[in-house]
C-alpha positions in Angstrom: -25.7 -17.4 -12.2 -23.6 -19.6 -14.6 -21.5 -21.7 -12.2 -19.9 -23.6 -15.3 -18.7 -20.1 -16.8 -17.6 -19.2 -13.3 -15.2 -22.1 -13.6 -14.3 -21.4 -16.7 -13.1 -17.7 -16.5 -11.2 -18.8 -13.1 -7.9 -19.9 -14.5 -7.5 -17.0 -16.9 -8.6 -15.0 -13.8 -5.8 -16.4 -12.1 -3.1 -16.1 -14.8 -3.1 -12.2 -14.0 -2.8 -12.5 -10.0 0.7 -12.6 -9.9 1.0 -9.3 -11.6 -1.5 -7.8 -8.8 0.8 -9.7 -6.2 3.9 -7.8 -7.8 2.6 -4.6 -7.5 1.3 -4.9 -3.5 4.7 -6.4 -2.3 6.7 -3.7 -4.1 4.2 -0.7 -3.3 4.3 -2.0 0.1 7.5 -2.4 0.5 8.0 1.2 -1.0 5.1 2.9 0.6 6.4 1.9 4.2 10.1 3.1 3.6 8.3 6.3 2.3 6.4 6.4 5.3 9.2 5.7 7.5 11.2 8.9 6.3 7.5 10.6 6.2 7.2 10.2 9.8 10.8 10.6 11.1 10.5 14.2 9.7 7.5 15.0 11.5 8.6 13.6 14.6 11.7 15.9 14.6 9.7 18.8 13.7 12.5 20.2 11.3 10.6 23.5 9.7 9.3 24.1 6.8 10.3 20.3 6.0 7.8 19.0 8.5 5.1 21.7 7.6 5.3 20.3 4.0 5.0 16.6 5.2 1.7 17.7 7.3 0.4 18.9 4.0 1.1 15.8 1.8 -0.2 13.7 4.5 -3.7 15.6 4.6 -3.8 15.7 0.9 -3.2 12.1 0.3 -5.5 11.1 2.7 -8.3 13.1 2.2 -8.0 12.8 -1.6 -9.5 9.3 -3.8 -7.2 7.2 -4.6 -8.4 7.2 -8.1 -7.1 10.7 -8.2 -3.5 10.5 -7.5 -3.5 7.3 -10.8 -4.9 9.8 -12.8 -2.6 12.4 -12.0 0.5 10.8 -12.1 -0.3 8.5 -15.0 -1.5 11.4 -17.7 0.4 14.5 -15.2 4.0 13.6 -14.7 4.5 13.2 -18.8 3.1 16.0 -19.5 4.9 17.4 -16.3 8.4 16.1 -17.2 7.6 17.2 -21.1 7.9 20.8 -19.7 11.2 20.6 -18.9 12.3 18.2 -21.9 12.0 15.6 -20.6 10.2 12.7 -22.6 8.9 9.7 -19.5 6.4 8.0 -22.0 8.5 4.8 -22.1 7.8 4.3 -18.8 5.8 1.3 -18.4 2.1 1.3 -16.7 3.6 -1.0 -13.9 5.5 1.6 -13.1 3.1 4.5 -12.9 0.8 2.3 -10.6 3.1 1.5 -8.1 4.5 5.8 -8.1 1.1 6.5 -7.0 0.0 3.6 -4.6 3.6 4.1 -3.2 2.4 8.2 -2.6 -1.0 7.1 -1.7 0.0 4.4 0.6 2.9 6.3 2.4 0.4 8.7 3.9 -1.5 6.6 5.5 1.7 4.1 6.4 2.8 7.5 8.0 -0.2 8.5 10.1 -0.1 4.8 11.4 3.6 4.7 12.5 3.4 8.0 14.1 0.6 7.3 16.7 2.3 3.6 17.3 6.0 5.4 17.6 4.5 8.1 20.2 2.4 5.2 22.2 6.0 3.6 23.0 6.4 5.3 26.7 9.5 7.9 27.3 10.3 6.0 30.0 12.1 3.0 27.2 13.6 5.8 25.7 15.5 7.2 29.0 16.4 3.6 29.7 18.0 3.1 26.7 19.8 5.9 27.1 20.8 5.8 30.5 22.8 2.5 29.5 24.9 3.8 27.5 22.9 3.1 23.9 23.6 5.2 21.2 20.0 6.6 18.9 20.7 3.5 16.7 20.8 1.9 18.9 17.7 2.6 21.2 15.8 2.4 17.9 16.6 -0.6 17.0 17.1 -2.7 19.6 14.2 -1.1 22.0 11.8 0.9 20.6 10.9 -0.6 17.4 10.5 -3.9 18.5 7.5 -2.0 20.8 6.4 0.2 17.4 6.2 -2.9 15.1 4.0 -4.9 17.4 1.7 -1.8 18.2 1.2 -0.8 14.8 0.9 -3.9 13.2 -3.2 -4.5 13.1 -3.7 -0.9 11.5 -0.8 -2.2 8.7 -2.4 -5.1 8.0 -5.4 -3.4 7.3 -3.8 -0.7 5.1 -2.4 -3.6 3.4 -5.5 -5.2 2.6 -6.7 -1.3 1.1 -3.8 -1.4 -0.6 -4.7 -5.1 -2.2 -8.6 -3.5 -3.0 -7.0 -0.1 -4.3 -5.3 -2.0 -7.1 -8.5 -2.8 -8.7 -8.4 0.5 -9.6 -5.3 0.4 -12.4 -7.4 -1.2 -14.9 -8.6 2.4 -15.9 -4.8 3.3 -17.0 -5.5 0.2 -18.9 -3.3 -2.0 -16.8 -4.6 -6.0 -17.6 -4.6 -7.3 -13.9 -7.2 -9.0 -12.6 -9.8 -5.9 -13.1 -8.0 -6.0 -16.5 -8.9 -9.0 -17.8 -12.0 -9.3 -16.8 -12.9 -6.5 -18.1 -11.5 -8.3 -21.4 -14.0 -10.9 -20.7 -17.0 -8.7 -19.7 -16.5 -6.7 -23.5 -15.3 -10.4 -25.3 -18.5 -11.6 -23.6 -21.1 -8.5 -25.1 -21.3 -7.9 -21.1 -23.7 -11.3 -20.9 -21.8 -12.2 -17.4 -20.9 -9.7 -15.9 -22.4 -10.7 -12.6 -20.4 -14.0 -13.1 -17.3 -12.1 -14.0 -17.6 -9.9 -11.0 -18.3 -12.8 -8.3 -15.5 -14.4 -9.6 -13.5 -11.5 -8.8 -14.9 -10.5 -5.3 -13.7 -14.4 -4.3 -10.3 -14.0 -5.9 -10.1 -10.5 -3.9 -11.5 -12.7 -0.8 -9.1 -15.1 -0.6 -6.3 -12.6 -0.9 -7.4 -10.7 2.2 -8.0 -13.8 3.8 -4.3 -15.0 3.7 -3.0 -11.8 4.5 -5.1 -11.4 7.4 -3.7 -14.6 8.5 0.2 -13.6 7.8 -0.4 -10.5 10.3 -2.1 -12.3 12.6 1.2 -14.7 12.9 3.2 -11.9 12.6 1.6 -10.3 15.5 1.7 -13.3 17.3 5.8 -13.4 17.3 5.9 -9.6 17.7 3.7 -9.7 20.7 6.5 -10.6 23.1 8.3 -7.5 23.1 5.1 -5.6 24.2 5.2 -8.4 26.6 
């Protein structure tokens, strides 16, 4: 183990994080708007509609990860191609974050279903009964009680999502898998258990800051269970 190279490598490591950072926040951000409309339709049961949410759920789900990159990095050109339409300008940011966002969204879904159903009926008929439009109720009641609930299981998607990103250096995005990939070849593969520690404690720190943002966010969200 070549603590010196270790060092070394560390900034140039570091110089792609921000680019891993951009694609979470925006997948994220994506994957739990997708989710949201995901689960509304299921809740309401609307046919055919819901029945076709079920099946992208269980597909996404029960599916690698590695899978959906593939597909919609080398399937949607061609895909789009068939109708004359030409996508390949499309940047590999992009592509990642279209299939973390369809990856994610499942399982963002099959958390904030179970969280929205745990909120008793009896806050719903409250709300209600004082007069509170849906909007309303939703926003002012019942999320507040959702967010709180389903907050441990998102942090941990989250962090999955933060590990599944590894994973884009195989559409030859240059993240942090990327570039030290760069390093491993540029290196004749002489470090690569260097390369990879280096890595695992990058990845480390990363779930260890998030875990400690949704454990204060659970701390201010805790009252409304409360």
């Amino acid at each position: 183990m070549d603590l010196e190279f270790i060092m070394n490598i560390f900034p140039t490591l570091l110089k792609t994080l921000p680019l891993t950072i951009y694609i979470v926040v925006v997948t994220a951000i994506l994957g739990f708007l997708l989710a949201v409309i995901v689960t509304a339709i299921r809740l309401k049961k609307i046919p055919v509609i819901s029945q076709l949410m079920d099946l992208y759920t269980s597909f996404m789900r029960s599916t690698p990860g590695l899978i959906h990159i593939f597909v919609v990095y080398y399937g949607l050109p061609v895909l789009f191609r068939a109708i004359g339409i030409d996508i390949n300008f499309i940047s590999r940011v992009t592509f990642s974050i279209t299939a973390l966002v369809l990856y994610n969204g499942a399982f963002v879904s099959e958390i904030l279903r179970p969280s929205y159903l745990a909120v008793p009926s009896q806050q719903h008929e409250a709300a209600t009964s004082v007069g509170m439009t849906n909007w309303q109720k939703h926003i002012r009641v019942i999320f507040p009680q959702v967010l709180p609930i389903a907050l441990p299981s998102l942090g941990n998607a989250l962090i999955d999502l933060l590990k599944d990103t590894s994973l884009l250096f195989l559409i030859g995005l240059v993240d942090i898998m990327g570039q030290a990939d760069i390093i491993i070849a540029n290196t004749l593969g002489v470090y690569q258990l260097e390369v990879y520690v280096t890595i695992a404690l990058i990845y480390w720190g990363c779930s260890i800051l998030l875990e400690q943002v949704i454990r204060f966010l659970e701390k201010k969200t805790g009252k409304y269970l409360r």
